[in-house]
C-alpha positions as CSV (number, residue, x, y, z in Angstrom):
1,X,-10.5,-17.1,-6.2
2,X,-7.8,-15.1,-8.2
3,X,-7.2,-17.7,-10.5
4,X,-5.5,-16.1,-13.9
5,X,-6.2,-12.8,-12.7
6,X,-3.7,-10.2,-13.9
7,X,-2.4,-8.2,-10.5
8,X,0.4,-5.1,-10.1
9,X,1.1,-4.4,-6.4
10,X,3.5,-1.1,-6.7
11,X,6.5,-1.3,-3.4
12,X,5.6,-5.2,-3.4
13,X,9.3,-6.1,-2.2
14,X,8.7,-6.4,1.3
15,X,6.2,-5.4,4.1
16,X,2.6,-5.0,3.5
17,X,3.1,-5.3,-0.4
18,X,4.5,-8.5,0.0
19,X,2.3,-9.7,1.8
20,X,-0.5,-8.6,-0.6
21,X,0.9,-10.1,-3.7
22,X,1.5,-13.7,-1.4
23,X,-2.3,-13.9,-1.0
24,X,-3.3,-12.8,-4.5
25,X,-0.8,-16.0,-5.8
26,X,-2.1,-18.2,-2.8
27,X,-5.5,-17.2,-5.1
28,X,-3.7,-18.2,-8.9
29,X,-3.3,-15.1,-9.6
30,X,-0.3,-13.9,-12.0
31,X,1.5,-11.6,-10.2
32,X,3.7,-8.5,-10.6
33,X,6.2,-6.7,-8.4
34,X,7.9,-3.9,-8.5
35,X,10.2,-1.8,-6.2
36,X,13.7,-0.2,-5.6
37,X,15.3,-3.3,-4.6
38,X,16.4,-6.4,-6.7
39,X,17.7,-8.1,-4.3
40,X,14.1,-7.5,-2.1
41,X,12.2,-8.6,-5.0
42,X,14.3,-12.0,-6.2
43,X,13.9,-13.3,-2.8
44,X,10.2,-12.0,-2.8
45,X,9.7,-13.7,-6.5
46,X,11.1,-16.9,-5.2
47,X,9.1,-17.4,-2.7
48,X,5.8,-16.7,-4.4
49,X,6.8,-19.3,-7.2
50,X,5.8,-21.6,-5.0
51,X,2.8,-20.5,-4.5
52,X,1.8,-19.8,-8.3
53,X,3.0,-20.0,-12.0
54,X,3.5,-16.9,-13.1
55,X,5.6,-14.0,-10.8
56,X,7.2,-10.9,-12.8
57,X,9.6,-8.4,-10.8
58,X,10.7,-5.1,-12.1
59,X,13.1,-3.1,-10.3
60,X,11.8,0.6,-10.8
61,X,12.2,4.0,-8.9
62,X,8.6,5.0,-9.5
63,X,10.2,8.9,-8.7
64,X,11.1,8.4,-12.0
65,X,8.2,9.7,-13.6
66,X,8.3,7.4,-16.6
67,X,8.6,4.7,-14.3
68,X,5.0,4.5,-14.0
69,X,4.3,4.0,-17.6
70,X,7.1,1.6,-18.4
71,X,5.9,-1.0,-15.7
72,X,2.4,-0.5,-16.9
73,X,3.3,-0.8,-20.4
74,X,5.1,-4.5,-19.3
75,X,1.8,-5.5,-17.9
76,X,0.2,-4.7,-20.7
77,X,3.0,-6.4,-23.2
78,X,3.1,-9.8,-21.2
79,X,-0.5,-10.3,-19.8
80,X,-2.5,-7.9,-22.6
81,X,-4.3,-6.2,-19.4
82,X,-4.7,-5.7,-16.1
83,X,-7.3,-6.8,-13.8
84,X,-6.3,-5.4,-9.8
85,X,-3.8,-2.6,-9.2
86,X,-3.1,-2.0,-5.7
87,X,-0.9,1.5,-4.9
88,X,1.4,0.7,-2.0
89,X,4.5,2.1,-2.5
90,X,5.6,4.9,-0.4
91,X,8.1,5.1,2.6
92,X,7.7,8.9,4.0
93,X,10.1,10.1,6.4
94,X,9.6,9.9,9.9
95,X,9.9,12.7,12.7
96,X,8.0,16.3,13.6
97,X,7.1,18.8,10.7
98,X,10.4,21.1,12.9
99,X,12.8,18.9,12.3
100,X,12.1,17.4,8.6
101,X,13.6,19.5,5.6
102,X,11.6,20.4,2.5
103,X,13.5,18.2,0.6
104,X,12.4,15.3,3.0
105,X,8.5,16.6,2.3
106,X,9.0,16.4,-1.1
107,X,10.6,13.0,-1.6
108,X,7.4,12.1,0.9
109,X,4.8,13.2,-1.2
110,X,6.8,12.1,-4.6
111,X,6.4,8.5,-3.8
112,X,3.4,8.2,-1.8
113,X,0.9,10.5,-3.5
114,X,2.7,11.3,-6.9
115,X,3.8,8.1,-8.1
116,X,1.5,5.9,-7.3
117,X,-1.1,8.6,-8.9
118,X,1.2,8.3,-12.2
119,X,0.9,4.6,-12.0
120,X,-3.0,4.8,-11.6
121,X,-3.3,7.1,-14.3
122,X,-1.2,5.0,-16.8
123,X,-3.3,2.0,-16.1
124,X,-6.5,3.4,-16.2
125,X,-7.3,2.2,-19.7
126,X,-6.4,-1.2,-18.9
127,X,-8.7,-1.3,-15.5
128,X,-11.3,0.6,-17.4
129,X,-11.0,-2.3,-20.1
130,X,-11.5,-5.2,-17.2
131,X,-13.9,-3.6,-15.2
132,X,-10.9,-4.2,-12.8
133,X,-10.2,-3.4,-9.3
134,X,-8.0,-0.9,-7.6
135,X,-7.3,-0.3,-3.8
136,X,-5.1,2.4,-2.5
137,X,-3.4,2.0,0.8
138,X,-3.0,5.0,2.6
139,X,-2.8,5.0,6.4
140,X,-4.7,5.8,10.1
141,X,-2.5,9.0,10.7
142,X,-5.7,10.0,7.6
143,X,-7.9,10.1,10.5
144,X,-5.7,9.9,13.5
145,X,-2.6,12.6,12.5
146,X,1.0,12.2,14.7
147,X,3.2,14.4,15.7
148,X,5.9,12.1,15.0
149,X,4.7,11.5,11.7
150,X,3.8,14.8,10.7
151,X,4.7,13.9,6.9
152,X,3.0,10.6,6.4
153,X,0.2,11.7,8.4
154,X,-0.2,14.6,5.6
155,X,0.1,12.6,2.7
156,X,-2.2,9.9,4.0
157,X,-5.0,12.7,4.6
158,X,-4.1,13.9,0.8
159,X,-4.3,10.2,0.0
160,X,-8.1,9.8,1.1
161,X,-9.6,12.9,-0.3
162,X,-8.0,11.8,-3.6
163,X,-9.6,8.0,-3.3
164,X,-12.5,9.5,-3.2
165,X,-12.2,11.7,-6.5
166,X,-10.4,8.6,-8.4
167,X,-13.7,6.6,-7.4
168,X,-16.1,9.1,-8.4
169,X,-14.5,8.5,-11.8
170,X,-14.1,4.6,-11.4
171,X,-18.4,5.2,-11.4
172,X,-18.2,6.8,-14.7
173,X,-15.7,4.1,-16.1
174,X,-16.6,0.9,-14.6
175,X,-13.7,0.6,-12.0
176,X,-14.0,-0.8,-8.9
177,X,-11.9,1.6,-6.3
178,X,-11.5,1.8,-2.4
179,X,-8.8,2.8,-0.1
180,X,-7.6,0.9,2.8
181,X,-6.0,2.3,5.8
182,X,-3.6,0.2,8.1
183,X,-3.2,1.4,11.7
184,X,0.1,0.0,13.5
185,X,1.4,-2.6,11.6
186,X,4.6,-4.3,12.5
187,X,6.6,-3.9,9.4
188,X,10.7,-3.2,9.8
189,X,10.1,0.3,8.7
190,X,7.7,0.5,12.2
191,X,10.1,-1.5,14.5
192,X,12.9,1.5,13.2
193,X,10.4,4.1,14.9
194,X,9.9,2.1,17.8
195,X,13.4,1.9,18.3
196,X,14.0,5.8,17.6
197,X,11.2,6.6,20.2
198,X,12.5,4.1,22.5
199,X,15.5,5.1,23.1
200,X,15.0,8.7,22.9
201,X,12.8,8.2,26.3
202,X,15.5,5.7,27.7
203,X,13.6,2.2,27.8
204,X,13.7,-0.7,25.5
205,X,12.3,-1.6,22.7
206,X,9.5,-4.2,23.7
207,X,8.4,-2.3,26.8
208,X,7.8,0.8,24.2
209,X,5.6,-1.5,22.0
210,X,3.8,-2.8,24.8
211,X,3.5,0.4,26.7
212,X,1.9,1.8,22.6
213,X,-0.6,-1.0,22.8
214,X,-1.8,-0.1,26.0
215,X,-1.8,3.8,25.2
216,X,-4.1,3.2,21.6
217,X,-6.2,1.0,23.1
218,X,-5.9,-1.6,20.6
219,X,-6.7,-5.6,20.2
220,X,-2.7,-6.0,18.9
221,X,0.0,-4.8,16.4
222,X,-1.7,-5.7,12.8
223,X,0.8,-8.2,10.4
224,X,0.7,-7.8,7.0
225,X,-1.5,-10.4,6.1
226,X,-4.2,-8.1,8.3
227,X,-4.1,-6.3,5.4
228,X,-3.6,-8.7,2.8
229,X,-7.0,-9.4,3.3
230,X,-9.1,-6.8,3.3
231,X,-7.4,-5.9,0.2
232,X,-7.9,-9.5,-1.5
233,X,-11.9,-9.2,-0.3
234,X,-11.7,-5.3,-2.2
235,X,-10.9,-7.0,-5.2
236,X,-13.5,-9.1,-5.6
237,X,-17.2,-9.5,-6.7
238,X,-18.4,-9.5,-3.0
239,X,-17.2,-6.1,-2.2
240,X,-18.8,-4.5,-5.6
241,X,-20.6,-1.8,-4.2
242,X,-18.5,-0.9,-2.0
243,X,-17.8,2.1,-4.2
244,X,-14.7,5.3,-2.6
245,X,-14.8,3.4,0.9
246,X,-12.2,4.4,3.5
247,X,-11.6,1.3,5.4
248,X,-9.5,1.4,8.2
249,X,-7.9,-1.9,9.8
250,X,-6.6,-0.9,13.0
251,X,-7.7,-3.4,16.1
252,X,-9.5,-0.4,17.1
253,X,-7.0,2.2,17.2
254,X,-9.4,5.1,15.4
255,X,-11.8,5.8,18.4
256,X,-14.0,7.9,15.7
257,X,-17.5,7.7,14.2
């Protein structure tokens, strides 16, 4: 289905970004990744090898701001475009807007927001070029804001109104753009809040995550490849005009119209 198409899935190490870049190679796709860790993205690299011919990983701190535009400009020197960008990366703090320090907000909204808006602004020109595809992932706190996750639930609400500018221009420019918002997924950075929240009320773990599913209402924790999914349908011809969509993928944990 992907088969020689050029993809960049920014914070692609682990998590949900992994598991995005596994199903565009389980596709063909040429694939490349790019977060903090080396170490995350060698054993990420070697494992999608196996799964197609070409895997590039860059080791980047998109806060950098030329980050963005030296990983897009290696795209665009190994492959000659770009044909699906996905913007993933982000790791926001954790905890009540009383207890997080400004410094904490603005490392939150640096990654999250800022960087992966450098990134989509670098390549711009290349989508444009391609008539490619790009999804952002924000997050159900958009819709559905926590108190325990004052900061990501902020940048995820400034995530959606911006998808819907960036596709407003994708209309203009011929580029294919949605945003995709996970609920609950059961990533290691979730199982840390569990286990903060957990023991703060004096139970363990499981009975917290069990007691959660009860308390949203929801089919199940998502996995990663929940995502995957939706995001490899997004970049496709059968989503086409799907054009600024919000797409949440939750098992039912936004109750809203």
């Amino acid at each position: 289905m992907f088969s020689g198409q050029r993809v960049l899935v920014t914070g692609s190490g682990r998590g949900i970004g992994k598991a995005i870049e596994r199903r565009f190679a389980q596709g063909g796709a040429r694939v490349q990744l790019v977060a903090r860790s080396r170490e995350e993205l060698e054993a990420t690299r070697a494992e999608l090898l196996e799964l197609t011919q070409e895997v590039r990983a860059t080791a980047l701190d998109l806060l950098i701001p030329d980050s963005a535009r030296h990983i897009v400009s290696e795209v665009s020197d190994a492959w000659g475009g770009l044909d699906i960008l996905v913007t993933n990366a982000g790791a926001a703090a954790q905890g009540g807007f009383l207890e997080l320090e400004d410094d904490v907000w603005s490392t939150g909204f640096g990654l999250k927001m800022f960087a992966n808006l450098r990134v989509i602004k670098s390549a711009w020109p290349l989508l444009k070029a391609s008539a490619g595809h790009l999804v952002m992932i924000g997050g159900g706190t958009a819709r559905t804001p926590d108190r325990q996750l004052s900061l990501v639930s902020a940048v995820n609400g400034g995530l959606a109104g911006l998808s819907k500018s960036v596709a407003e221009q994708g209309i203009l420019d011929g580029i294919h753009v949605n945003l995709v918002q996970p609920g609950m997924v059961k990533t290691s950075r979730r199982q840390k809040l569990f286990e903060k929240l957990a023991a703060q009320e004096g139970i363990d773990t499981p009975a917290y995550i069990d007691r959660a599913i009860r308390q949203l209402r929801v089919t199940r924790l998502g996995e990663p490849d929940d995502v995957a999914e939706l995001v490899a349908f997004l970049s496709s011809a059968r989503s086409q005009w799907m054009q600024g969509s919000i797409v949440d993928v939750d098992g039912g944990q936004n109750k809203g119209v």
